[in-house]
C-alpha positions as CSV (number, residue, x, y, z in Angstrom):
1,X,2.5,-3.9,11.3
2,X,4.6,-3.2,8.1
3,X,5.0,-6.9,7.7
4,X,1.1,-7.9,7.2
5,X,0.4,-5.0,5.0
6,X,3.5,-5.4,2.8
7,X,2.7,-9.2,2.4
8,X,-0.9,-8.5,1.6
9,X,0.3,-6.2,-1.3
10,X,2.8,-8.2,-2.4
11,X,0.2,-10.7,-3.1
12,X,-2.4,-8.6,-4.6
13,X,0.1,-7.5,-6.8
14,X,1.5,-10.6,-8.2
15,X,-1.6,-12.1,-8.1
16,X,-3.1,-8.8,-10.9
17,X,-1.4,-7.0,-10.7
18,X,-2.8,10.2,-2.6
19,X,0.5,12.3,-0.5
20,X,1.2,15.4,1.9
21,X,-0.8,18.1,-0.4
22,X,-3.0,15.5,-2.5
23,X,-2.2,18.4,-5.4
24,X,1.4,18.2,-5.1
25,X,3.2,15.2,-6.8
26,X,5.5,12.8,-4.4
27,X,9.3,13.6,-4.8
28,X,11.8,11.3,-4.8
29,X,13.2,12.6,-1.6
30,X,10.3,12.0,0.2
31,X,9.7,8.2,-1.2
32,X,13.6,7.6,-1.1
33,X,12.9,9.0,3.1
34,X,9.8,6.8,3.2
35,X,11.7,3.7,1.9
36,X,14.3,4.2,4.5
37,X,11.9,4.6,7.4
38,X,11.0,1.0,6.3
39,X,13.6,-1.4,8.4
40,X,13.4,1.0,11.8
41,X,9.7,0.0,11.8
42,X,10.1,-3.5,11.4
43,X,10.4,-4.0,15.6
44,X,7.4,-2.2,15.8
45,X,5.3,-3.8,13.7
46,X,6.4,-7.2,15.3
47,X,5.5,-5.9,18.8
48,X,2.5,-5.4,17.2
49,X,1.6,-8.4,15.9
50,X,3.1,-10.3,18.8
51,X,0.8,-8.2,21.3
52,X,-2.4,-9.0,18.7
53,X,-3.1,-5.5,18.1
54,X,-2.4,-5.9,14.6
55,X,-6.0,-8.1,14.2
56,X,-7.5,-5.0,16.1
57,X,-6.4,-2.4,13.7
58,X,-8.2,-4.2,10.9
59,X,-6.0,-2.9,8.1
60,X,-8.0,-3.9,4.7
61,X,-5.4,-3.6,2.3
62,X,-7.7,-3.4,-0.9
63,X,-9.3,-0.8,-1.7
64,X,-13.0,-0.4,-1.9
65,X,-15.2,0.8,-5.1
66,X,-15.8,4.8,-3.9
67,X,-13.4,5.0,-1.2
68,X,-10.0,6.3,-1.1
69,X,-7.3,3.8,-0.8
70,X,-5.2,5.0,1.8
71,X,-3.6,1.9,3.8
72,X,-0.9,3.6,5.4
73,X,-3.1,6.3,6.8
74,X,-5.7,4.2,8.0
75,X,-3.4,1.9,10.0
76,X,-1.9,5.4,11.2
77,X,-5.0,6.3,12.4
78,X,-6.2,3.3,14.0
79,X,-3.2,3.1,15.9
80,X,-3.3,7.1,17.2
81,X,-7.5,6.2,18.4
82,X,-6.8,3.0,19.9
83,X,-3.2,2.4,21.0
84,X,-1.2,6.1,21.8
85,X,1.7,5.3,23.4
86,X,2.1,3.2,19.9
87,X,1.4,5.8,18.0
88,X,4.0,7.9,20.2
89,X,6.8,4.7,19.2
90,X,5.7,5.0,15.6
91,X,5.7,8.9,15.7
92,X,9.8,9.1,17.2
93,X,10.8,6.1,14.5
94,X,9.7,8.1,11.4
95,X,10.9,11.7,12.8
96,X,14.8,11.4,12.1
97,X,13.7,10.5,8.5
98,X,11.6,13.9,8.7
99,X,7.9,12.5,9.4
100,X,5.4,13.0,11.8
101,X,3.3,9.8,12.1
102,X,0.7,11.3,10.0
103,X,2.7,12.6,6.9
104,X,4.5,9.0,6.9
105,X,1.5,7.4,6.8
106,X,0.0,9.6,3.5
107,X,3.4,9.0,2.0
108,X,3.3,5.7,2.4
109,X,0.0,5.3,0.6
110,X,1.3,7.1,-2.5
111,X,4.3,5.0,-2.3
112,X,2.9,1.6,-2.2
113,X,0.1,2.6,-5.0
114,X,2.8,4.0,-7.1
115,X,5.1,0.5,-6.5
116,X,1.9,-1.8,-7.3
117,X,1.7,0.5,-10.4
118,X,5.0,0.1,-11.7
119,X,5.0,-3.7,-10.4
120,X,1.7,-4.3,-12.6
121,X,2.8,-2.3,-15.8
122,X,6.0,-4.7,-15.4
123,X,4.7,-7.7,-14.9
124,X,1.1,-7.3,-17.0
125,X,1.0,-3.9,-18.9
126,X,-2.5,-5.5,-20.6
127,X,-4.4,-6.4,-17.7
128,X,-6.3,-3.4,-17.4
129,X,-7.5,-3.5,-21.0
130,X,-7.9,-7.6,-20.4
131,X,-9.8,-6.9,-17.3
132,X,-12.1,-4.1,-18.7
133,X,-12.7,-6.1,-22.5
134,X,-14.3,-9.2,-20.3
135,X,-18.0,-9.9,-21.5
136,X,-20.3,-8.4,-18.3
137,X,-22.7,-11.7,-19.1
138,X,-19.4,-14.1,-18.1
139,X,-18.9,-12.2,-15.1
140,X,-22.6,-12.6,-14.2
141,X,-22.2,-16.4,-14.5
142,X,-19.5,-16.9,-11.9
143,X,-20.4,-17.5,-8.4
144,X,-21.1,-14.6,-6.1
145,X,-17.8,-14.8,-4.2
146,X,-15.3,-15.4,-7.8
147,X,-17.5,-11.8,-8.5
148,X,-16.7,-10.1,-5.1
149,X,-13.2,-11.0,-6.0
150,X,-13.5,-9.8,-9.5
151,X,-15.1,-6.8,-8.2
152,X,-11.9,-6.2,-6.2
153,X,-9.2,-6.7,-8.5
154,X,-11.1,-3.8,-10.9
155,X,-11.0,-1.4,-8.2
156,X,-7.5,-2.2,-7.3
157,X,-6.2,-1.8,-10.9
158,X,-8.3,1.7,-11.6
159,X,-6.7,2.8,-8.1
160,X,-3.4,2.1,-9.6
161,X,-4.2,2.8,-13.0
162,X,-4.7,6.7,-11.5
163,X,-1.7,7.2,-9.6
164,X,0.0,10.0,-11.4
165,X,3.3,10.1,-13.6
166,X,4.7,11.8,-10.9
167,X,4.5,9.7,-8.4
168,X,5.2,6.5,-10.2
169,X,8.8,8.8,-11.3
170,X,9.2,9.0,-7.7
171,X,9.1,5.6,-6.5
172,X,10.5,4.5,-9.5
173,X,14.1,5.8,-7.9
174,X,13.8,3.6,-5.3
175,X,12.0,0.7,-6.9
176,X,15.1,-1.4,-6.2
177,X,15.5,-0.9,-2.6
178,X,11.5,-1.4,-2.4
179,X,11.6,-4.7,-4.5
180,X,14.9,-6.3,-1.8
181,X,12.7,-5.0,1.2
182,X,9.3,-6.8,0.4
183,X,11.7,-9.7,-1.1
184,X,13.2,-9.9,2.8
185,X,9.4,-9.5,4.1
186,X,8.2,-12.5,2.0
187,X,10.6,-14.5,3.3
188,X,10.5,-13.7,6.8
């Protein structure tokens, strides 16, 4: 499970580059608990896939122009409706690092948003400002599906664009750990 949607935001973030209480900022303790859920969920996520209920779950990891951009939640979610007794798996994995299912999976949005944040202001800190100065008629010339794609990569930069100071302090103290963990997903 953790596998496809860390792989799918590894490459949307090289490519361009909310929480518990959406009012209260992430702590490090709960991204540096988060991060260390990360390799107990690994077996999981590869029964999962093996079983091809990963395809079923239909985890978009993009987000969408007006909607929330809540990965981690959604795949939570989708497995609670339609497979329990993985839900239940997923539930017992994240509860010695002090999770239900549910406040992992709202965690782990913030967290990744956060990480694309950082990864972005790292690796492009002008793309934003690139993206938004492009003249609207060039954008209008390129084929319908180069536009859908353009369309994406704006709402994925203002969703990271708006993830707080807080929360980008927070993951920043385990940025390192985050970076060797999707490093060891890419190459598995």
């Amino acid at each position: 499970m953790l596998k496809s949607l860390f792989v799918a935001f590894g490459a949307v973030a090289l490519m361009t580059v909310n929480a518990v209480a959406a009012d209260a900022p992430l702590t490090e303790d709960q991204a540096k608990r988060f991060v260390e859920s990360l390799p107990a969920l690994d077996a999981l996520g590869e029964s999962l896939e093996a079983d091809g209920k990963m395809d079923e779950l239909k985890i978009d990891p993009t987000p969408k122009a007006g909607q929330a951009f809540k990965p981690y939640s959604q795949a939570v979610s989708g497995l609670k409706e339609k497979y329990p007794s993985d839900y239940a798996k997923l539930d017992s994995a994240v509860k010695p690092h002090g999770f239900s299912a549910s406040e992992w999976g709202l965690v782990g949005d913030r967290v990744i948003t956060a990480y694309l944040a950082i990864k972005m202001e790292e690796e492009n800190p002008q793309a934003m400002a690139q993206m938004q100065a492009m003249d609207k008629s060039m954008l209008e010339m390129m084929p319908k599906e180069m536009q859908d794609q353009f369309n994406q990569v704006l709402v994925m930069m203002e969703t990271i664009e708006n993830v707080s100071p807080e929360d980008r302090a927070a993951v920043q103290s385990v940025k390192g750990q985050l970076d060797e963990y999707m490093e060891d997903k890419s190459r598995s």
